[in-house]
C-alpha positions in Angstrom: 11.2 -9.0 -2.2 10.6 -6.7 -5.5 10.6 -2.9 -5.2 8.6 -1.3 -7.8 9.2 2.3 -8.3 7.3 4.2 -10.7 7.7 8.2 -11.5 5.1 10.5 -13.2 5.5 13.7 -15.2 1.8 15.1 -16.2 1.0 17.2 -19.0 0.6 20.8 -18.2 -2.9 21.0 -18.7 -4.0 17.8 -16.1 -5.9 19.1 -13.5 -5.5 18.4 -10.0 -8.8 16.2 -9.8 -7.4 14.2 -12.5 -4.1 13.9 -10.8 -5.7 12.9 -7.5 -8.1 10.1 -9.0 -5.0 8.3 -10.8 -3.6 8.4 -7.0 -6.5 6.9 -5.7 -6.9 4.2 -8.1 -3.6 3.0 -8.2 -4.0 2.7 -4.5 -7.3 0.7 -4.8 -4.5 -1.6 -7.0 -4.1 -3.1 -3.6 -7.8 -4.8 -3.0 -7.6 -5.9 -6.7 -4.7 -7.6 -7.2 -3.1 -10.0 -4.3 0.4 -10.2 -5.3 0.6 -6.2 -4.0 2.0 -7.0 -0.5 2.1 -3.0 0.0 1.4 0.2 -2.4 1.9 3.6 -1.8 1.9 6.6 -3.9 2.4 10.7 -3.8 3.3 14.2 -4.7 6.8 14.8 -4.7 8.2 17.8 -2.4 11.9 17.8 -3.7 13.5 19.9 -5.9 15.6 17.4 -7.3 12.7 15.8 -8.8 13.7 16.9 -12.5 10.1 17.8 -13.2 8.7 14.5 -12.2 5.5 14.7 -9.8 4.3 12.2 -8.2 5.9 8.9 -7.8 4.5 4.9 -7.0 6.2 2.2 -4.5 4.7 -0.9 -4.9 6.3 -4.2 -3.2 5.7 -8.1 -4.4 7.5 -10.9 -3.1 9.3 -12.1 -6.0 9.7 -11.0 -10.2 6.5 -13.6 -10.7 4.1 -11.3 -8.5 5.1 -8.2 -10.5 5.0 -10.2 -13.2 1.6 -10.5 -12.7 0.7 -7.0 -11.7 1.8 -5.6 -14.8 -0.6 -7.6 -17.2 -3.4 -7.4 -14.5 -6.4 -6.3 -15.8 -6.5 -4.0 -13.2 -4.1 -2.2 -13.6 -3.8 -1.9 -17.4 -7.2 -0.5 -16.7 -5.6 2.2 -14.4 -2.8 2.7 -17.1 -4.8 3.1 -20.6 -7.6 4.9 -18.8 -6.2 7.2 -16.5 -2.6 7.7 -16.6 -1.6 7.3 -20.3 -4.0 10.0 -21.7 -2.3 12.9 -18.9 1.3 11.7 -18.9 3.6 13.6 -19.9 7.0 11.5 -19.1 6.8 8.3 -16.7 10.4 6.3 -15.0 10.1 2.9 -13.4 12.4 1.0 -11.6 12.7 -2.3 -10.2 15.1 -4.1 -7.8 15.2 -6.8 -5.5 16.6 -6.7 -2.0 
């Protein structure tokens, strides 16, 4: 199984509406593409965030399925529409286990 962890850091000036539409649509990731086995996604309540703000846990069953995910239209939808114009600083991560 692939973890997919992603971390967001929004410009100062995104508003909260913005913020909670990017949320919702990544999570709407799920219907669209079938290699998502489970997504999840929210604001962060640590302080040892350094700055970032919301973070994504999205889990495939092998590198293929993300694979996949990443170039779905979908999501690149989600990405050049809606995330890249606000963010300020973004952190993946990926690991099997």
């Amino acid at each position: 199984m692939i973890i997919h962890i992603v971390l967001f850091k929004w410009q100062p000036e995104t508003s909260p509406e913005a913020i909670a539409q990017i949320m919702q649509e990544l999570r709407n990731l799920q219907t669209a593409i079938p290699e998502i086995l489970e997504i999840s996604c929210g604001e962060n309540f640590t302080e040892r965030s350094q700055g970032f703000q919301h973070g994504l846990l999205v889990k495939f069953s092998d590198r293929p399925a993300l694979n996949t995910y990443q170039i779905h239209p979908a999501h690149q939808a989600v990405v050049q529409n809606l995330i890249k114009p606000v963010v300020l600083d973004i952190l993946a991560l990926d690991y099997e286990i």
